[in-house]
N, C-alpha and C positions, 0 to 999 in steps of 0.2 A: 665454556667447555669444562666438563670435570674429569677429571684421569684420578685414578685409582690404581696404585699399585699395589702388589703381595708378594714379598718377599720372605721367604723361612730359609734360616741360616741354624745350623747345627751346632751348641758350642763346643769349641775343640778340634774345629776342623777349620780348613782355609774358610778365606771371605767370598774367595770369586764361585762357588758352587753353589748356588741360588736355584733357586724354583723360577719358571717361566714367570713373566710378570703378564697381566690382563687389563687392559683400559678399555673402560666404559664413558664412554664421550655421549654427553647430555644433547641431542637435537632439540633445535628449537624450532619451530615452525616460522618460516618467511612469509610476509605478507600482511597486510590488516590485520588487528584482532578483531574478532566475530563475534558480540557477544550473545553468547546461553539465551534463547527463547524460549519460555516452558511453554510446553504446549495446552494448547484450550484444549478443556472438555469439551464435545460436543453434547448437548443439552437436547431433549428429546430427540432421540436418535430413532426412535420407533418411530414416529409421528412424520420426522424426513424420508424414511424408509417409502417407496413410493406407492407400492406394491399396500402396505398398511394406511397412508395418510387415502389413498382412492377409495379403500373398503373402508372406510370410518366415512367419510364423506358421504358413499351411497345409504350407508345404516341409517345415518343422522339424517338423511332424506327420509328414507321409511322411516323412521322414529315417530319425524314430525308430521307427515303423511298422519301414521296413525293416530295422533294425537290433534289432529286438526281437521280430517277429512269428512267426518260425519257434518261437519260447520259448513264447507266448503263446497260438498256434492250439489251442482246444479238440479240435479231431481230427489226425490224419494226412490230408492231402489227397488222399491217393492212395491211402484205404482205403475198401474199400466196406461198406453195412450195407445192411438189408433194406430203409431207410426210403427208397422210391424215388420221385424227382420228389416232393417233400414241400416245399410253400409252407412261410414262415419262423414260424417257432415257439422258441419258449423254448429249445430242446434243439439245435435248428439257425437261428439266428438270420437268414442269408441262405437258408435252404432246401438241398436237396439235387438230384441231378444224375439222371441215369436209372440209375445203377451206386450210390447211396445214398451217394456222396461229400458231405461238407460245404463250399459252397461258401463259409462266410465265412473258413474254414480256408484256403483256395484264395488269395483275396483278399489273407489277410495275408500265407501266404507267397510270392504272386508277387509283393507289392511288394518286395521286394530284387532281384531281377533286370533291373523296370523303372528303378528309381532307379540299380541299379550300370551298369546301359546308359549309360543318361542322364548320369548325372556323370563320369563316366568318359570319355567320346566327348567332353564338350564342354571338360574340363583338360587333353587331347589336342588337340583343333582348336585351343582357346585358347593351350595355348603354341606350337606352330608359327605361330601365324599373329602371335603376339607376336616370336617369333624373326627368323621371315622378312620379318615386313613392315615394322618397325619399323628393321630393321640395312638395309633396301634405301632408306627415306626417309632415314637420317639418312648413313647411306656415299656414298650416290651412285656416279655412276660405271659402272664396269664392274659393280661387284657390285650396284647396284641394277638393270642391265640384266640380269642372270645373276636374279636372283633375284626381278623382274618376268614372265619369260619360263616360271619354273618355275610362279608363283601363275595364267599363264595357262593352263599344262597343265593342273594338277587344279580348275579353274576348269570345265571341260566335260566334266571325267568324272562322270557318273552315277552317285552311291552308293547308289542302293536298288539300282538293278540289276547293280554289282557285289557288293553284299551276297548278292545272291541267288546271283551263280554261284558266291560262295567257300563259301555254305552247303549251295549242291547239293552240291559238289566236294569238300568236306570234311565227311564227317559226325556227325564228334564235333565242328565246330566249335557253341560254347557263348557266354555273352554277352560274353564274354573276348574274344572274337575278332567277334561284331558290332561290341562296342564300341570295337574298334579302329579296323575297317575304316571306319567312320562316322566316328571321329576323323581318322585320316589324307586324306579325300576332302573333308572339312567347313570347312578350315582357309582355302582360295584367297580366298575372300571378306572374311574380318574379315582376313583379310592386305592385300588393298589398300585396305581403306577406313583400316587405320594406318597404313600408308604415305604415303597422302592426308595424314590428320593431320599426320603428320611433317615432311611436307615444308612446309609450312606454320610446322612449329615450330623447324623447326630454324635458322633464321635470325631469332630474334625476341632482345630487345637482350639480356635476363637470359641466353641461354643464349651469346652473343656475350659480354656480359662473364663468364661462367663458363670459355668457351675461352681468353681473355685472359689469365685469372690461371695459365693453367697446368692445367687439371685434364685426368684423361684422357679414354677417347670412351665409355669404359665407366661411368665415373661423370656425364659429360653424359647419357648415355641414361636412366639407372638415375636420378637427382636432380633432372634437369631435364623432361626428356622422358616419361620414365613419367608422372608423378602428373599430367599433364594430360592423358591416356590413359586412366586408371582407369574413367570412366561409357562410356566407347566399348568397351573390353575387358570391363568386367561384361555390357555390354549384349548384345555376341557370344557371350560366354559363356551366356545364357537363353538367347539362342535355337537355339546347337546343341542345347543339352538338350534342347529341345523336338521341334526335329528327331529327335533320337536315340532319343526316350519313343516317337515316333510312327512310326518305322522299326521299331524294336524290336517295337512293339506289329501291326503291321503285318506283319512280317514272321510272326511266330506265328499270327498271324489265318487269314493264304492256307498255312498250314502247310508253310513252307519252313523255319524253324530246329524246332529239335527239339523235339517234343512231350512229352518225359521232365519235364524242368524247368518249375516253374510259374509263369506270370506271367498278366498280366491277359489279356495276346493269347490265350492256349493257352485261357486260360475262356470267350473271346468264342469259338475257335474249334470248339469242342467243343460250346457251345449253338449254332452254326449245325448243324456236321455232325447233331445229333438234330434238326432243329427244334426249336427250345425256343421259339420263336414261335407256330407251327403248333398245341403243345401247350398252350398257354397258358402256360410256365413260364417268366412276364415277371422271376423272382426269380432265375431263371439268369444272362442278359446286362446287367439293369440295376447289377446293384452293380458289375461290373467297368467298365460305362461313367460311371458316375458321377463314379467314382474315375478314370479320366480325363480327363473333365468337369473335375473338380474339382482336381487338378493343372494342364492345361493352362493353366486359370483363374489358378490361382496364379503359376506362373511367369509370366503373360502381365501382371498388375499388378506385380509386382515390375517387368519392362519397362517399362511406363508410367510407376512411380515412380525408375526411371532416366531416363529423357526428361524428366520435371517438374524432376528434378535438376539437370540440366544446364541447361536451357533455361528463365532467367528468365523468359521470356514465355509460357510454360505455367504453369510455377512458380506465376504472380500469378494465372493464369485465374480469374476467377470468385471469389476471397476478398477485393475490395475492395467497400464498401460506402458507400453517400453519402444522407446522411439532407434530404428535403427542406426546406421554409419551414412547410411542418404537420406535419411529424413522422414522414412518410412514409419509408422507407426502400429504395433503388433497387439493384440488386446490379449492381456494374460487370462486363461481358465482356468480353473481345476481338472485338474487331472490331464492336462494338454501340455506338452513343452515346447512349443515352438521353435524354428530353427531360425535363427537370427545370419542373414547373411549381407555383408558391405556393399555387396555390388545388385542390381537390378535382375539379374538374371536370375532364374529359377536354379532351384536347391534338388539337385539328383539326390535320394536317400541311397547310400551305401548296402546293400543287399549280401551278409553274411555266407561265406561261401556255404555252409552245411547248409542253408536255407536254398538254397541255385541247387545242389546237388540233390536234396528233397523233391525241389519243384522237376528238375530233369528227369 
């Protein structure tokens, strides 16, 4: 225990007239000591996230899908046999077409076409829009003025419908050259929303004492300013894909790019032109919708577990938990406050009286 007294005395005046005295008694805490656990980092925390490790999982399927399926296809897709309009069976797993094509054959090897669209158009949008948008927030000046002015041009250019006239107009053009045009028209957008970033970051103290000590603009960008960009640039990066899968797929569908090469669009396009509806031959267009169903899907949770990412307050949504006075257990949400009550019996909410004279 420690006591502490204050005493002020006047000279020249009696002793007994003193000032209140004040003791501060030292508590010590009763029980064990507990030693200090520092807490672990949790180490890929994206990757745990579930929502993201499921959409990584499906891509890395289609990845290798494409990467492997022309190897792999039991048929030639673009042979025909006598087995015509043939529901799926052992021998032809998705069924065949009205010319006795195999369409699971079809499936695997269109998915390289749609995945080299897709990946292709959105490392394309992603660096220019890393390049331009990034060097306009943290430059300033004229060159952020020159280089806001450009993000505003292809900002309002339409890329399906430029995709479409370079496909009429050129027509050997191949995914090569969708996948460009779609990258180069896709970029205006994730360019100014890092711009935005930027300019927010670039005056913040760490990257102020980084300039301080001397370093140049290219290693402020690149050490300072990237790595707090990374969930904003993954995040543009899905979603041109997704764009891209869906141009791509779209474009073959209304048969504007070329019918030669196979992807999922050209098999959707082909069971319209025969009916495959009308016929009943639901084994035609369903596997190639599924499969992009089931992509879309994918890349769209990986998105999501980019957002949980970043934003603690998703992050937490819905995984805290609070046990009540019987044992009960309540799941915390955002934006929900739960009424925690002792006993089993249900919780009447108290109804304000101006609210009862409203409702009367």
């Amino acid at each position: 225990m420690l006591r502490t007294c204050f005493s002020t005395r006047v000279p020249g005046r009696r002793a007994d007239v003193s000032a209140p005295t004040s003791t501060i008694t030292a508590v010590t805490p009763e029980g064990p000591e507990v030693a200090a656990v520092p807490a672990k980092r949790r180490r890929l925390r994206f990757i745990a996230n579930p929502k993201a490790a499921t959409g990584l999982v499906v891509l890395a399927f289609f990845c290798l899908i494409a990467i492997i399926g022309p190897w792999i296809a039991p048929f030639d897709p673009s042979a025909r046999s006598s087995d015509l309009i043939q529901p799926p069976s052992g021998k032809h797993w998705f069924g065949t077409t009205h010319l006795g094509q195999d369409i699971f054959s079809q499936v695997l090897v269109g998915t390289r076409g749609v995945m080299f669209v897709g990946l292709l158009a959105g490392l394309v949008a992603t660096t220019l829009s890393i390049l331009i948008g990034v060097s306009a927030g943290f430059l300033g000046g004229a060159a952020d003025d020159s280089l806001s002015a450009l993000s505003n041009v292809f900002l309002v250019i339409p890329a399906l419908p430029l995709i479409i006239i370079v496909a009429s107009t050129i027509p050997s053009a191949g995914d090569l050259m969708v996948a460009l045009v779609i990258g180069f028209t896709s970029w205006a957008w994730g360019a100014r929303v890092l711009r935005a970033q930027t300019l927010s970051l670039r005056r913040r103290d760490y990257v102020e004492a980084a300039r301080a000590t001397g370093e140049s603009t290219w290693r402020l960008i690149t050490f300072e300013i990237m790595p707090n960009l990374t969930a904003i640039i993954a995040s543009g990066f899905v979603g041109t894909v997704i764009f891209a899968v869906m141009s791509e797929i779209t474009l073959a569908f209304i048969g504007i790019s070329t019918i030669s090469e196979w992807n999922w669009g050209t098999i959707l396009f082909w069971a319209q032109s025969q009916q495959a509806l009308a016929q009943g031959a639901w084994w035609w267009f369903v596997p190639a919708g599924l499969a992009i169903a089931v992509l879309g899907t994918a890349l769209s949770l990986i998105n999501f577990g980019i957002d949980e990412f970043v934003s603690p307050r998703l992050r937490s949504s819905g995984h805290t938990r609070v046990k009540t006075k019987d044992g009960h257990s309540v799941r915390m949400r955002v934006g929900f406050t739960p009424v925690l009550s002792s006993s089993r019996e249900p919780v009447t909410p108290v109804v304000p009286r101006s609210h009862q004279e409203e409702v009367a």
